[in-house]
N, C-alpha and C positions, 0 to 999 in steps of 0.2 A: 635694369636701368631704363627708366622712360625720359623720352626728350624729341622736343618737338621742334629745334632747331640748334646749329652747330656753327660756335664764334670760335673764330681762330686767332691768337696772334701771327704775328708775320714774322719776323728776323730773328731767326735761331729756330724758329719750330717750319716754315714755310720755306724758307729762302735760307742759305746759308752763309748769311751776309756776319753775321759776330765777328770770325774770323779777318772778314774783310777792314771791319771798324777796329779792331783791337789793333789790327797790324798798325793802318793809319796813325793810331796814337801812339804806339811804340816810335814810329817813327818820326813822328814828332818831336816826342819825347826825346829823339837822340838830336834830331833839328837843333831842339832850342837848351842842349845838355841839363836835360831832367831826369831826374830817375823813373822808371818806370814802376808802379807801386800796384803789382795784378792786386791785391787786395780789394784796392779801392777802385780800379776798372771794373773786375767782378761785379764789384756790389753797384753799380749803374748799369747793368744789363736791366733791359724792361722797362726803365724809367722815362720819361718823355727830357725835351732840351730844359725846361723848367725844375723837375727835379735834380735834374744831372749835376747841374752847376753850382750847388754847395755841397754835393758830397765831394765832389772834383778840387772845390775848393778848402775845406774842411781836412782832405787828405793831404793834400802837399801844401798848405800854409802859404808862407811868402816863399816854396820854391817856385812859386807857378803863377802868371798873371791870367786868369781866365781869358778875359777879354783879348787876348794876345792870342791863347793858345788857342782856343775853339776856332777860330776863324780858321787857322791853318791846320788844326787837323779836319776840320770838312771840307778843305780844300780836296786834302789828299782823298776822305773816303768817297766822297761827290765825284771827283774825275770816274773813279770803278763806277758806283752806282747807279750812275746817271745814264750810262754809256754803254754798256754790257750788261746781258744778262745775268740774274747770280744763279749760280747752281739749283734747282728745287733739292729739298734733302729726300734724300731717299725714302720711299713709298709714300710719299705724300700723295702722287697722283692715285696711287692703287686707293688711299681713303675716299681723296674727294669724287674720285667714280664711285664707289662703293657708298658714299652718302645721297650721291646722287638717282643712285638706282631704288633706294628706299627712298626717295622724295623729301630729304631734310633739307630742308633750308639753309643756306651757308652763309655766312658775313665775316669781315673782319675788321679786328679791334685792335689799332696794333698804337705805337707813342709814335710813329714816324707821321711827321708833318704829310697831309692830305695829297699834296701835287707829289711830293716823290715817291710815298706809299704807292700811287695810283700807278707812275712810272716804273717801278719794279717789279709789281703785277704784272703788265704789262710785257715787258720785256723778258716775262720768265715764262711767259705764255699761260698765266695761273687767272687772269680777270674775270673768265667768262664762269667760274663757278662761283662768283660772287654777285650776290643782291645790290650788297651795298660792302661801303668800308665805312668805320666810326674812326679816326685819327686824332693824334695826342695834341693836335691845335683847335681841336673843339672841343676840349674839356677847360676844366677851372683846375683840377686836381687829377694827376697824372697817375697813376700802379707806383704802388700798391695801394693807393685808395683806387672802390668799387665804379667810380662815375661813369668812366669810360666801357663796363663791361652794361651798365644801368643803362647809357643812354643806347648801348645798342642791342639792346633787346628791347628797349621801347620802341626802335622806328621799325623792328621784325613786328611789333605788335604781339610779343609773347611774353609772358613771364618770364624773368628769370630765372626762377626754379623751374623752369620748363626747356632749362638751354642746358648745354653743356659745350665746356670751355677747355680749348685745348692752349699749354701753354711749353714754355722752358723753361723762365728766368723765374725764381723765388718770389721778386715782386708782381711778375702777373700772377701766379697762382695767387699770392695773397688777394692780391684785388680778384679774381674769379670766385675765390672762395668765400669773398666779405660781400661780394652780390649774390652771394647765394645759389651759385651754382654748381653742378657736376663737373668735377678741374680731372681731369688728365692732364699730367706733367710727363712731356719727354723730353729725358735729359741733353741739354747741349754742351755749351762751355762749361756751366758752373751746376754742379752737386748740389739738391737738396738740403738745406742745415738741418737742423735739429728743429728750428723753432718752424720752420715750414712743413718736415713730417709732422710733426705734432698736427697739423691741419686736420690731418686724416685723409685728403685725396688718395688719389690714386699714381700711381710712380709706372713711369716704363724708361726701356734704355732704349727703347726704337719705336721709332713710328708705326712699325709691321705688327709688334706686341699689340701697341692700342690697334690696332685693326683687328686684329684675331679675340681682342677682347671683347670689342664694343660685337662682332661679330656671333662670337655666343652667347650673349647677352640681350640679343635683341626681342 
């Protein structure tokens, strides 16, 4: 496996903020007596505020006013995220030393809005192995289309096929894999489907796996 620079997402593969955000809308959800429907949460792991809001919508029909709900469930996730650090998931740091020592280049490409991406870095003490970050307010089109993985490997100055993309949620592999890149997938909240293996990446259950992989492989 050759690759000449390493895009990462952030929330579920960096940080183990998912958890943080799912509780949020559960609780909402019991706020404003709605059912809670994991299906349709699942499937908006990855997606930017722009995608999210018609699958959100599309799932619960008229039990649910978006415009009502969203506000107060980023109320609840924004108090945590803002404010504390979130956990790094485990062996994260043993990578991004371990890329750092072979001299790859890091960046990340994640849906979370620019100023609180930046914040959570930050606060998790994770900034300083990053170039840069591409965020899901500077795209047109959010994961799982490729734009967001395209435009940051433009401002790396590398090919794409020259990168390799580490992800969690089913919609960032899609978008890693539609820009033509090397995807590691380590699993968080939500399994693999069917139509995502068929991709052909690569699957790990821990971050330590992709280490010891990328490790013999170099």
């Amino acid at each position: 496996m050759k690759y000449s620079a390493a895009i990462f997402d952030m929330d579920g593969l960096l940080l183990d903020t998912e958890q943080v955000c799912m509780t949020a809308f559960k609780q909402t959800c019991i706020e404003m007596n709605i059912p809670f429907k994991q299906d349709v949460y699942l499937s908006i792991i990855g997606r930017n505020q722009a995608g999210i809001k018609p699958i959100i919508e599309q799932g619960y029909g008229n039990l649910l006013d978006y415009n009502v709900f969203h506000p107060r469930w980023m109320q609840r996730y924004l108090a945590v995220v803002e404010h504390q650090a979130i956990p790094v998931k485990q062996d994260v740091i043993a990578l991004l030393d371990w890329l750092q020592t072979q001299k790859i280049p890091m960046v990340v490409a994640t849906s979370t809005h620019k100023t609180l991406a930046q914040k959570k870095l930050h606060l998790a003490g994770l900034s300083t192995y990053f170039s840069h970050i591409t965020c899901g307010d500077e795209v047109t089109q959010g994961k799982p289309n490729p734009e967001i993985y395209l435009l940051a490997a433009q401002r790396l100055h590398i090919e794409p096929n020259q990168c390799i993309a580490f992800e969690d949620s089913n919609n960032g592999v899609k978008a890693a894999v539609a820009a033509n890149m090397a995807t590691l997938q380590i699993i968080d909240l939500v399994e693999p489907d069917t139509e995502t293996r068929a991709l052909g990446h690569t699957i790990f259950n821990t971050m330590d796996d992709a280490l010891t992989f990328l490790q013999a492989h170099q």
